[in-house]
C-alpha positions as CSV (number, residue, x, y, z in Angstrom):
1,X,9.8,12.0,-22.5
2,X,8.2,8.3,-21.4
3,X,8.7,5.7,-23.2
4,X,6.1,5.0,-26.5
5,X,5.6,8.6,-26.0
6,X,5.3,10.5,-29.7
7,X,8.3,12.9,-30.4
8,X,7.2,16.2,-30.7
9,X,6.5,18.0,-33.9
10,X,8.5,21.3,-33.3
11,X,8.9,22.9,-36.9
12,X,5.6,24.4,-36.6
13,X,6.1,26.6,-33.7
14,X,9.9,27.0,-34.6
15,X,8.6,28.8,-37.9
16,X,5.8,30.7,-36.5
17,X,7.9,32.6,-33.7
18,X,10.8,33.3,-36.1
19,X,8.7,34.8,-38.4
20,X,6.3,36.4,-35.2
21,X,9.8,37.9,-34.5
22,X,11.0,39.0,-38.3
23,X,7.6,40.6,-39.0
24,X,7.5,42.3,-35.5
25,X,10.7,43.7,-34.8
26,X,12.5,43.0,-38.1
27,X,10.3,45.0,-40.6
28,X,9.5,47.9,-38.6
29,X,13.6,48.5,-37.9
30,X,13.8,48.6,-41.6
31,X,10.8,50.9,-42.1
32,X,8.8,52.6,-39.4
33,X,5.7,52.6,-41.4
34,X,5.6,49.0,-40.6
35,X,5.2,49.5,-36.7
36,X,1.4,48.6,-37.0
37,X,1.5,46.2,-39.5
38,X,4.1,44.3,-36.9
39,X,2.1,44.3,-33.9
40,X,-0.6,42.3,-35.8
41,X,1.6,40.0,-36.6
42,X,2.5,40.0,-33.4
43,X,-0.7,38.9,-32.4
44,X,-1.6,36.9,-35.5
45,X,1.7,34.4,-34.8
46,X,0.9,34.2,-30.9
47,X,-2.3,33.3,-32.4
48,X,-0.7,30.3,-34.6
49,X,1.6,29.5,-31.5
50,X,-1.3,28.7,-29.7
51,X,-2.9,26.6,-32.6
52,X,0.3,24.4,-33.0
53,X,0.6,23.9,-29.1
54,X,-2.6,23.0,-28.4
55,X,-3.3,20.8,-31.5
56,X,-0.6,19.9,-33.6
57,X,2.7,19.6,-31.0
58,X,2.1,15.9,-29.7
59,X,2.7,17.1,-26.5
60,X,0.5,16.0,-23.6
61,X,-2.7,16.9,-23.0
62,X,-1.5,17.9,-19.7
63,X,0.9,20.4,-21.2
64,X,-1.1,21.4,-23.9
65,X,-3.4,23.5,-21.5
66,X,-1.2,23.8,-18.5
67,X,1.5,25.4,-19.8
68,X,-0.1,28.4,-21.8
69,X,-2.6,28.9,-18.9
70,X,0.9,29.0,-17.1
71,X,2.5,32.0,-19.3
72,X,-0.6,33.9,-19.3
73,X,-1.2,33.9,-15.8
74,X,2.6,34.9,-15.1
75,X,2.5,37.8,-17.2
76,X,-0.3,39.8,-15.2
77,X,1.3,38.6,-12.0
78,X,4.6,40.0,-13.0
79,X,3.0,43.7,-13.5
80,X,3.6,44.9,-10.0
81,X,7.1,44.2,-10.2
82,X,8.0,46.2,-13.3
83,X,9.9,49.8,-13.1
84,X,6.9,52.2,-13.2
85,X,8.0,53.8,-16.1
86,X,6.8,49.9,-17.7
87,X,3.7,49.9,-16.2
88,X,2.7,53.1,-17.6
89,X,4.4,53.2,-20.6
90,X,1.8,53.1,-23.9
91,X,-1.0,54.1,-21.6
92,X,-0.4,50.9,-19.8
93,X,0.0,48.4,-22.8
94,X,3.6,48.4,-23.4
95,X,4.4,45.3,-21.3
96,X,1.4,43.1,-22.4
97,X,2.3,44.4,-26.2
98,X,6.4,42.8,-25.5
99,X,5.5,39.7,-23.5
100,X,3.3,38.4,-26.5
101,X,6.5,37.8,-28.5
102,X,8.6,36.9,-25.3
103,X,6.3,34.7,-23.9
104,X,5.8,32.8,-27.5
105,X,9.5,32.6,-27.6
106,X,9.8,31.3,-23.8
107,X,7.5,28.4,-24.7
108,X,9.2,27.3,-28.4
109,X,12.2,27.4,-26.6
110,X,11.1,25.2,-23.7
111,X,10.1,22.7,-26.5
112,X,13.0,22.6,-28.3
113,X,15.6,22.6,-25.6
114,X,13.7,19.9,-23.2
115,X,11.7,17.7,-25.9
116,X,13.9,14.7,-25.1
117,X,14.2,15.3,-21.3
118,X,11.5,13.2,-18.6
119,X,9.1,15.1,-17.2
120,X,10.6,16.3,-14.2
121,X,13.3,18.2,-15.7
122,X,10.6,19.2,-18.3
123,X,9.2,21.0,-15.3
124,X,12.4,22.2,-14.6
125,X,13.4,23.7,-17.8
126,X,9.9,25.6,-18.6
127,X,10.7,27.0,-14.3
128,X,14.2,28.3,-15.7
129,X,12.7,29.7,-19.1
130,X,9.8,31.4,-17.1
131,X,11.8,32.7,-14.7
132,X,14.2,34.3,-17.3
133,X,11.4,35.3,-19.3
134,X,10.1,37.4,-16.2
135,X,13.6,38.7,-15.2
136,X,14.5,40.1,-18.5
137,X,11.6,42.9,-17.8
138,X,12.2,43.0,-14.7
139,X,15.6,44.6,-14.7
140,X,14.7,46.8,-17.2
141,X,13.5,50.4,-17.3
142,X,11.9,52.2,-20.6
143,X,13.4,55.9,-20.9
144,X,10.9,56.7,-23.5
145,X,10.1,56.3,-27.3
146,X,11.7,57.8,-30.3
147,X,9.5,59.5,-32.6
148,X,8.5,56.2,-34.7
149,X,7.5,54.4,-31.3
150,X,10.5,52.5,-30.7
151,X,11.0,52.1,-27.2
152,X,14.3,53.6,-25.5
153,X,15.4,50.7,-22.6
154,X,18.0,50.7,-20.0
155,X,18.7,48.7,-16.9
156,X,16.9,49.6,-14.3
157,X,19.6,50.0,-11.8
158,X,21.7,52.3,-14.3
159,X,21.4,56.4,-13.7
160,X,19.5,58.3,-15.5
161,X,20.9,61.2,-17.2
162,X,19.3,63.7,-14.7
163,X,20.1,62.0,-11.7
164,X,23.6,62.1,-13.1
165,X,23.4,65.9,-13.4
166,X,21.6,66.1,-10.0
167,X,24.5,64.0,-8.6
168,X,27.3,66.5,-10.2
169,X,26.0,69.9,-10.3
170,X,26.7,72.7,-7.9
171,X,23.7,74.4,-5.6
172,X,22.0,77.7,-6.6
173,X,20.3,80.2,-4.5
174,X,17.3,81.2,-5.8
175,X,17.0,84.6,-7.4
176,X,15.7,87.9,-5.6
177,X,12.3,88.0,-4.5
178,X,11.9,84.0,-5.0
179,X,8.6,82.8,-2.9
180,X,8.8,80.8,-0.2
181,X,11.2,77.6,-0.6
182,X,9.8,74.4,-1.9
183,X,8.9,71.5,0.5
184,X,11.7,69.2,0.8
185,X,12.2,67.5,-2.4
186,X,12.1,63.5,-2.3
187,X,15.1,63.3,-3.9
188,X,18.1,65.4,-4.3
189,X,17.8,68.0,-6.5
190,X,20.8,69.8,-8.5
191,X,20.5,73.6,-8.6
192,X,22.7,76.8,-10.5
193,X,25.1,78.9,-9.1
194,X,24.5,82.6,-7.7
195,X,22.4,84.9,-9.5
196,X,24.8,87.4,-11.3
197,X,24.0,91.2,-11.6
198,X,22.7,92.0,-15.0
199,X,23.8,95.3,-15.8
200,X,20.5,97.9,-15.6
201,X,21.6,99.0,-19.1
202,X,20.6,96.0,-20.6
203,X,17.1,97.1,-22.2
204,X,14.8,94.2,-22.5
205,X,12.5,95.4,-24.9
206,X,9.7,93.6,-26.3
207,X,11.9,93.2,-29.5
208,X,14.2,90.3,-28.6
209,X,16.8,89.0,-30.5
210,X,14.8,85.4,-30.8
211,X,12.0,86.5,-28.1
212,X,10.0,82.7,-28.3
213,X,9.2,79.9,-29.2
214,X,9.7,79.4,-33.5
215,X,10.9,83.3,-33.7
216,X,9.1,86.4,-33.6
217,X,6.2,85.3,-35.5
218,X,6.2,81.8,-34.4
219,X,6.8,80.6,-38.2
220,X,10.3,79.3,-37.3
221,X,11.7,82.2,-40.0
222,X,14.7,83.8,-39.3
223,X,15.0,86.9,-41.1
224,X,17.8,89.7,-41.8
225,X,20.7,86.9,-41.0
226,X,22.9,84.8,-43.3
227,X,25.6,82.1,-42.5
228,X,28.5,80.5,-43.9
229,X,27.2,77.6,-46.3
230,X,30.5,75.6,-47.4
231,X,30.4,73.8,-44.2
232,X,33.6,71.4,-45.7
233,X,36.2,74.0,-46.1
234,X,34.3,76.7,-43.0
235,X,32.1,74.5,-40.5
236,X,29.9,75.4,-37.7
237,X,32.6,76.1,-34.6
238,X,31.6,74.8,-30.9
239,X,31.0,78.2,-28.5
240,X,30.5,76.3,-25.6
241,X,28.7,73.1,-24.6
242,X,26.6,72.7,-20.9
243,X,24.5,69.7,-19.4
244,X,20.9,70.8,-18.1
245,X,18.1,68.9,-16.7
246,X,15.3,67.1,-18.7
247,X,13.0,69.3,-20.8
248,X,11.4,69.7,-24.4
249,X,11.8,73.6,-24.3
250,X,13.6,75.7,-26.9
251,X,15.2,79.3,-26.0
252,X,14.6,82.7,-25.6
253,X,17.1,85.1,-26.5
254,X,17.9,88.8,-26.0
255,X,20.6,91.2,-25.2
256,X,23.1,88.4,-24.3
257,X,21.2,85.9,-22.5
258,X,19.1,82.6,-23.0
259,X,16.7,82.1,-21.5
260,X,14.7,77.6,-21.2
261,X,12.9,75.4,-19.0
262,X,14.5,72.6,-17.0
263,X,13.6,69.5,-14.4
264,X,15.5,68.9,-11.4
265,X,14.5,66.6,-9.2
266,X,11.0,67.7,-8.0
267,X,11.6,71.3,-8.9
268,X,10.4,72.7,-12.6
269,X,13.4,75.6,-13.4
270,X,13.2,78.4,-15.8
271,X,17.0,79.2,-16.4
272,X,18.8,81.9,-17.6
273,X,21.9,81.7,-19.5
274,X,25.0,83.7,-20.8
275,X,24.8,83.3,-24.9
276,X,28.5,83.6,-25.1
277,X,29.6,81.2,-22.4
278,X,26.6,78.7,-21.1
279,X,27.3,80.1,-17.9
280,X,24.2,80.2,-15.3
281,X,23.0,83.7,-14.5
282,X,20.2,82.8,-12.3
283,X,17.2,80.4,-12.1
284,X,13.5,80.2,-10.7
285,X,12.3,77.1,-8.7
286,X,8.5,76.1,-8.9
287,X,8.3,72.3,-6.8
288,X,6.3,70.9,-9.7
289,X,7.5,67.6,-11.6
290,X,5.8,66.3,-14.5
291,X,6.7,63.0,-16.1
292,X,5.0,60.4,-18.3
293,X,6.6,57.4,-19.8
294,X,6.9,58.1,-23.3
295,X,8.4,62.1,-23.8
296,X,10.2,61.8,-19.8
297,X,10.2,64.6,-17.4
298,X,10.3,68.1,-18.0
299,X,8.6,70.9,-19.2
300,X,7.3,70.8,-22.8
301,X,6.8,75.1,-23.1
302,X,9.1,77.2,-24.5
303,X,9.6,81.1,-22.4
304,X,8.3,84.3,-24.1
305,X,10.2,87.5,-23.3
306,X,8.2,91.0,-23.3
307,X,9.2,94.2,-22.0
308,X,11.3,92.9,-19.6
309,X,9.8,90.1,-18.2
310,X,10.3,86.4,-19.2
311,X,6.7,84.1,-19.3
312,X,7.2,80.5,-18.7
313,X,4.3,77.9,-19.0
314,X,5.3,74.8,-16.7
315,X,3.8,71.1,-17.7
316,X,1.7,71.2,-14.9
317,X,0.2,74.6,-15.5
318,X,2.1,77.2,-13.6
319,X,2.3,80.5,-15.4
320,X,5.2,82.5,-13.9
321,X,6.1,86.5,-14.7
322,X,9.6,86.8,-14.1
323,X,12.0,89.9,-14.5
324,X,14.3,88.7,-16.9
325,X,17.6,90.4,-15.4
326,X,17.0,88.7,-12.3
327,X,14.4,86.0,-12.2
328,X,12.6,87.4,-9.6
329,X,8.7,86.8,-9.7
330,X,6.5,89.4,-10.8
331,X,3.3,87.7,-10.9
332,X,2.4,84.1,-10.9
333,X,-1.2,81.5,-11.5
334,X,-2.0,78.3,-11.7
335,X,-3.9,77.9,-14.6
336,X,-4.7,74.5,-14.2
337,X,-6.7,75.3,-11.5
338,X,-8.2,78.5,-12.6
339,X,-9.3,77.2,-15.6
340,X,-10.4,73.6,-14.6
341,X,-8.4,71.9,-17.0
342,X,-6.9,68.6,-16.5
343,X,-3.1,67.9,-17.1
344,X,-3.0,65.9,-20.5
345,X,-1.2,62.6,-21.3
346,X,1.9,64.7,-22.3
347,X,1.6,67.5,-19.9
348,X,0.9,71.2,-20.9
349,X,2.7,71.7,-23.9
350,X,1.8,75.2,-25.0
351,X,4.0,78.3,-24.7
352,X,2.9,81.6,-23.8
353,X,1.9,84.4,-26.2
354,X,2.3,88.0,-25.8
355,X,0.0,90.5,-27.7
356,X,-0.7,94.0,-26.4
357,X,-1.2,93.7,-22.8
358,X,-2.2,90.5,-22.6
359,X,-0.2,87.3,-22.6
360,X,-2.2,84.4,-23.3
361,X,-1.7,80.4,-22.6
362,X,-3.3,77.3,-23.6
363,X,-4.2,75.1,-20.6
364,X,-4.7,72.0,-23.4
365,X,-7.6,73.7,-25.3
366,X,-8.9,75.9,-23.2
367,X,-7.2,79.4,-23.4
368,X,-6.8,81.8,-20.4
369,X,-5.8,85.7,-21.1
370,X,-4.1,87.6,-18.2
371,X,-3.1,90.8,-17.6
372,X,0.9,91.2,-18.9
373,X,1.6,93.6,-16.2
374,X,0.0,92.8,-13.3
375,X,-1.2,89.1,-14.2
376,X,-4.9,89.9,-13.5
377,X,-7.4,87.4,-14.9
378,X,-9.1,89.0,-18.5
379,X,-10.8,86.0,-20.1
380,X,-10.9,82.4,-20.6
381,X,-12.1,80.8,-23.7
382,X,-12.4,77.0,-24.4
383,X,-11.8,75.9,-28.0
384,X,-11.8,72.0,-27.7
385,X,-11.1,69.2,-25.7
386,X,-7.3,68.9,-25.9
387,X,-4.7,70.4,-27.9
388,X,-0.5,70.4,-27.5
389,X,-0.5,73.7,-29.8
390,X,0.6,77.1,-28.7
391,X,-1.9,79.7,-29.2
392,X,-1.2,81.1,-32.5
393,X,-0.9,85.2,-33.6
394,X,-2.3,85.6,-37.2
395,X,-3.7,88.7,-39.0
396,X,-6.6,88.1,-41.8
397,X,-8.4,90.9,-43.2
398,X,-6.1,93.5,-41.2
399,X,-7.8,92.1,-38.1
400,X,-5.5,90.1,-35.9
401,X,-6.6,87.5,-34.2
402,X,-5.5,84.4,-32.1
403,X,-5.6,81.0,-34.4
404,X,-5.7,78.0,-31.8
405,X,-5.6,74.5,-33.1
406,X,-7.7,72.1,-30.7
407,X,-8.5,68.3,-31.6
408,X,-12.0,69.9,-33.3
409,X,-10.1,71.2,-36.0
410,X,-9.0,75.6,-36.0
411,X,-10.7,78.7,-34.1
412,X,-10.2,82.0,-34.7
413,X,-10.4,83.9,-30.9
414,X,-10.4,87.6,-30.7
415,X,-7.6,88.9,-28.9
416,X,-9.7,91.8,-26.6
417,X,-12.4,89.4,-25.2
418,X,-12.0,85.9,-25.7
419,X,-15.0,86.3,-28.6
420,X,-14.9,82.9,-30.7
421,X,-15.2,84.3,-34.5
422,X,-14.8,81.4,-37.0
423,X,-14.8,77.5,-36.3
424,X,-13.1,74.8,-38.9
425,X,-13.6,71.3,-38.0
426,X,-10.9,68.7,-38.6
427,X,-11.0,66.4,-35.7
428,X,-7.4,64.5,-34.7
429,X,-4.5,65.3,-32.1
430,X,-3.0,68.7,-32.9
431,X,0.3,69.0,-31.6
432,X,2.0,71.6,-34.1
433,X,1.5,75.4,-35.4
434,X,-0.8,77.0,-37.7
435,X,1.5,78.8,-40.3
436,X,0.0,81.8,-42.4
437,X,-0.3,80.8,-46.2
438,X,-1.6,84.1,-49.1
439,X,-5.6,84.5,-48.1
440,X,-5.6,81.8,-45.4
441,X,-2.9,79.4,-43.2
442,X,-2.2,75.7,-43.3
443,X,-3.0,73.3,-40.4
444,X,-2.3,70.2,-39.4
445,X,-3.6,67.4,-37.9
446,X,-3.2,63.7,-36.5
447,X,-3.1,61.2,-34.3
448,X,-1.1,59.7,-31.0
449,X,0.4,57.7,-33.8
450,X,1.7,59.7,-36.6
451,X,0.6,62.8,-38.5
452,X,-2.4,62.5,-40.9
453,X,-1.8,65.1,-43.3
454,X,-2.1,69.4,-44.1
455,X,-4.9,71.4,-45.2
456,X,-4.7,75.0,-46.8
457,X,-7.5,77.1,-45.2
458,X,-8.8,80.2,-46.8
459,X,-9.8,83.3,-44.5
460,X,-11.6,85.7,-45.2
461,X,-14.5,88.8,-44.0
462,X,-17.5,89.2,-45.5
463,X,-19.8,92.0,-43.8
464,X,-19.6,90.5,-40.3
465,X,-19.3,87.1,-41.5
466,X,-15.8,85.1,-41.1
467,X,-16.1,82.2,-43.9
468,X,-13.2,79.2,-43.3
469,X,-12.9,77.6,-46.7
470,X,-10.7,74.5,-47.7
471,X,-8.7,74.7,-50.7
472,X,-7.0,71.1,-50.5
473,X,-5.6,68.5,-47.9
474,X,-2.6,67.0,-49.1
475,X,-1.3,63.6,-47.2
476,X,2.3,64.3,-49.3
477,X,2.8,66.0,-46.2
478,X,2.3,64.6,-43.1
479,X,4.3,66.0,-39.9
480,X,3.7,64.3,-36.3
481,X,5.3,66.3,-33.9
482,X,7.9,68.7,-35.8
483,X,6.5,71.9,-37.7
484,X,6.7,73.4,-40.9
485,X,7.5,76.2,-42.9
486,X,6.8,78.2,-45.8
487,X,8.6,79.8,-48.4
488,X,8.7,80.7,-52.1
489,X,4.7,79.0,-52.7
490,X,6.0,76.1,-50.9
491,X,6.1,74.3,-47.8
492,X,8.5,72.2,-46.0
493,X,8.2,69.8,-43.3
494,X,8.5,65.9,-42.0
495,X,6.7,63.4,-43.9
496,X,7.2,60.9,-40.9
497,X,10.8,60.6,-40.8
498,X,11.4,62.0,-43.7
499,X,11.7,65.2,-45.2
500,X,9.1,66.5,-48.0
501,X,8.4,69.6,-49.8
502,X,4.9,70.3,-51.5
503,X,3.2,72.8,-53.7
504,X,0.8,75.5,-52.1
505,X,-1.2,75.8,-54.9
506,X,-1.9,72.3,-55.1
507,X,-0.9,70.6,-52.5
508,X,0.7,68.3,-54.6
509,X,4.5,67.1,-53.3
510,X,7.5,68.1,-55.1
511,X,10.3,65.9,-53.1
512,X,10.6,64.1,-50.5
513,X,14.3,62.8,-49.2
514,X,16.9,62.6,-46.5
515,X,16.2,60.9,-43.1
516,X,16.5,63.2,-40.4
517,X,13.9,61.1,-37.9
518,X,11.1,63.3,-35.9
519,X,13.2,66.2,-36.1
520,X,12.8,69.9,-36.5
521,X,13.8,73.1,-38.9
522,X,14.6,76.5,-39.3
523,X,14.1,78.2,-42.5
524,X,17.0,81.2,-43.5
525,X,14.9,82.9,-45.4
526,X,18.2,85.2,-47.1
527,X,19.6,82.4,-48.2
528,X,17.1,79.8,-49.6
529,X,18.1,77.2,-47.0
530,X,16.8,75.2,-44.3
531,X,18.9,74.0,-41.3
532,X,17.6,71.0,-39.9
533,X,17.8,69.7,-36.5
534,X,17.8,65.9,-36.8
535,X,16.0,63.8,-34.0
536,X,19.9,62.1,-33.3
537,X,21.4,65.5,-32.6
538,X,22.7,66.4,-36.4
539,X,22.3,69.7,-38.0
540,X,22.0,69.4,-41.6
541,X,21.9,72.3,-44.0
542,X,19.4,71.7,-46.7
543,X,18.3,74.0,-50.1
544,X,14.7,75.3,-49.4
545,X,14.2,74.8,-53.2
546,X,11.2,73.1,-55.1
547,X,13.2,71.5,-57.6
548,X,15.0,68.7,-55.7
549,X,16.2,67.7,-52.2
550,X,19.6,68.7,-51.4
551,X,21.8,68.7,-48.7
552,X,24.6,70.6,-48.4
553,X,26.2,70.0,-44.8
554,X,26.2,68.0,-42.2
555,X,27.5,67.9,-38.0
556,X,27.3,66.0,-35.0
557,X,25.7,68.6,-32.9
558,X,24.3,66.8,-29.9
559,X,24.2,62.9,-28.4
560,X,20.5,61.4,-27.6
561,X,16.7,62.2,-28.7
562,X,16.6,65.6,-29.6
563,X,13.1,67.1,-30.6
564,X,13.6,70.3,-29.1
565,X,13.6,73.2,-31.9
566,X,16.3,75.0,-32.9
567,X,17.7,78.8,-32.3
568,X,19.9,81.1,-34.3
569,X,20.1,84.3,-32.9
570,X,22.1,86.5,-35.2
571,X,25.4,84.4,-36.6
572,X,24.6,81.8,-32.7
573,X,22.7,78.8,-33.0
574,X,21.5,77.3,-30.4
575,X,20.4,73.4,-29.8
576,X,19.6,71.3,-26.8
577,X,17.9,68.1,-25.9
578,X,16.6,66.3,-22.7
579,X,20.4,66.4,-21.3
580,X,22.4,68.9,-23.1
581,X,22.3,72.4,-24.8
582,X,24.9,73.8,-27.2
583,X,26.3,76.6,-29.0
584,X,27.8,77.2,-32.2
585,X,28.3,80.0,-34.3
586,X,27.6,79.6,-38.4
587,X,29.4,83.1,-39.6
């Protein structure tokens, strides 16, 4: 600083970017609910930097402008040198919504650490605090966000967990009657073992053992089974434990074998699985890769099995018949292309239903019907603009039909020709499952943010008329991404992070407790309890009772971002996340 200079007044931006800081990364760690509320104050204290800088710092006039005209130029520069997974994570705003506070920081911290020092090393100092500004994005990589929009960083040099798996895993020849092999892959790719005869005996009846995703009826019910509850004295015991490649599937399960989706490399695997062991049995290779910066690569289907054949629903919209004792292709489309639909933000999410002859997928909104047999094309019906549900199998008036949720709200399709016969507006991102209620269902709705609440929807026939009433729409229960149940005149689900119970009379909620982030549940309907899948990997045993939250056990189950659902096939249950799968048996 020259001589007769005036000594800057620092205490104004000191406070402003401690409490830019506090409100935006502080509060929201505390409470998610704050996440918003942050990022304005995000913007609000860059918005007071700027006002102290340029008017109330005594710096010079020179400085005043040139220096923020200097950090807001770097910023766009330093774009083409981030990982890509910064550039496109939050649709491209990620990076501009972290160098606000960094940048404010970068310049308060110039201030204080050079307000005594002549201009030239001024010049130096703010050189150095830019430059270490810039590099701590540089070197970094996001790996996604948890459920409440917290972003997941690592270096960028560092392995990921697939390419870790891709680096360690043994080769596998693709099953019998595989097409053609895949064009060289741009980076290596880790593949499973031998196929290994099944024995012809094994009938693979449309009655599977856990034959989809959420269970037979796609409620997430399991029925007919009970397990041991005094997990202190009798816990859960580890059958086996197996790494596998990126993926938000669940399982299939029949007669011995699981059946999930994987990513390797550039190839998109259905796998099968021995329940008792983890060992491979065989898998099928499509050279598809889907990845976006938020969820990761991978698959987001779960496979369907149906008299004998396993359907799998890749992110990029290849629909694959496979025989499910070998893995060899039966029949396969790309509904993407058949049906004109574009891949959405989080890639095709939707897995494939099976009723009568038909199996039936959701390319986003827009659902296709093919022939289970033979895979010939039967009908195509679109039902919105976009839509991560799974086309839904519900039965009103004795006449079944297919409920799909779309961001217009709920449609009711008819299963023989694609015939739309009832429309229910609620507009939002749907993501979860319709779930069947007395004399209607309840939906759900939302937005790329968070869940916005459920509605109870009453169904019914009237001559030739379908009416679609609501009863109530409750906000005491409002999942995002993890899906409900419904038992005893009540439902139970994720309020957020948290979970909730409420009346379905009413609507009204009756608890709400126990942090188990954006997880996911099954209800065991013998036993009045729900086992709960945390987003950390925890399985916690919880009462499915009105009167109270409860919780009556708890176990590590899995390391890192789980929001895969759950499995439990007889006494088995079955868990896995975007690097590992599990088994454990409850009996």
């Amino acid at each position: 600083m020259h001589p007769g200079a005036k000594q800057l007044r620092l205490w104004p931006g000191i406070a402003a970017v401690v409490l830019q800081w506090l409100l935006r990364f502080g509060l929201p760690s505390l409470n998610a609910d704050w996440m918003i509320a942050g990022m304005a104050a995000e913007v609000a204290g860059a918005a007071a930097i700027l006002v102290w800088w340029l008017f109330f710092s005594r710096a010079s006039w020179l400085e005043r402008i040139g220096v923020p005209v200097l950090l807001a130029a770097v910023v766009p520069a330093l774009r083409p040198l981030l990982d890509k997974s910064l550039q496109r994570a939050g649709m491209g705003m990620l990076f501009y919504i972290y160098a606000i506070p960094v940048m404010c920081m970068a310049l308060v911290v110039w201030a204080v650490a050079t307000r005594a020092q002549p201009g030239r090393w001024r010049l130096a100092g703010l050189a150095a605090v830019v430059l270490l500004a810039c590099a701590s994005f540089v070197v970094l990589r996001t790996e996604g966000v948890t459920g409440d929009g917290f972003s997941q960083f690592a270096f960028r040099w560092s392995a990921s967990a697939e390419q870790m798996l891709i680096a360690h895993a043994p080769v596998p020849t693709p099953p019998l009657a595989a097409p053609e092999p895949a064009p060289a892959p741009k980076q290596p790719e880790a593949e499973l073992p031998k196929a290994t005869p099944i024995p012809p005996a094994a009938d693979l009846s449309p009655h599977a053992d856990w034959p989809g995703f959420r269970g037979p009826l796609r409620d997430g019910v399991v029925r007919g089974v009970r397990i041991g509850t005094d997990w202190r004295a009798h816990g859960p015991k580890e059958i086996w434990r197996r790494k596998v490649g990126p993926a938000w599937s669940s399982f299939a399960v029949h007669d011995g074998l699981i059946y999930t989706q994987e990513q390797r490399g550039d190839s998109e695997l259905v796998t099968c699985y021995r329940q008792s062991s983890g060992e491979p049995v065989w898998t099928h290779k499509d050279a598809a890769r889907f990845w976006e910066s938020e969820g990761g690569a991978g698959p987001r289907a779960t496979p369907t099995l149906s008299g004998g054949l396993v359907y799998s629903f890749g992110a990029t919209g290849i629909l694959n018949a496979l025989d499910a004792r070998t893995g060899a292709v039966v029949w396969s489309h790309n509904v993407a292309g058949e049906t004109g639909a574009k891949i959405p933000a989080w890639g095709f999410s939707a897995s494939p239903l099976v009723h009568g002859d038909l199996v039936i997928v959701a390319a986003s909104s827009r659902l296709a019907a093919y022939d289970a047999a033979n895979g010939q094309p039967r009908w195509q019906q679109p039902t919105g603009k976009g839509s991560y549900s799974s086309p839904h199998l519900l039965t009103f008036e004795g006449v079944p039909q297919i409920v799909m949720l779309s961001d217009e709200g709920a449609s009711g399709i008819a299963p023989a020709d694609g015939k739309v016969l009832w429309k229910h507006s609620w507009p939002g991102a749907t993501i979860l499952q319709p779930v069947l209620a007395p004399g209607g269902m309840l939906i759900t709705t939302g937005s790329t943010s968070g869940g916005a609440g459920t509605r109870r929807l009453a169904v019914a026939l009237s001559g030739d008329a379908w009416t679609v009433d609501e009863k109530w729409t409750s906000t005491g229960l409002k999942p995002f991404f993890n899906d409900l149940v419904v038992h005893k005149d009540h439902a139970f689900g994720f309020d957020g992070a948290i979970l909730s119970c409420i009346d379905l009379q009413t609507g009204a909620r009756a608890w709400k407790g126990g942090r188990y982030g954006h997880g996911q549940m099954l209800l065991v309907a013998d036993q009045d309890l729900l086992l709960v899948l945390s987003e950390e990997g925890d399985v916690a045993l919880v009462e499915a009772s009105p009167a109270s939250f409860r919780e009556l056990g708890r176990m590590k189950a899995l390391d890192g971002k789980t929001w895969n659902h759950p499995v439990l096939a007889g006494p088995v249950l079955l868990v896995r996340n975007g690097e590992e799968m599990a088994a454990f048996r409850l009996d």
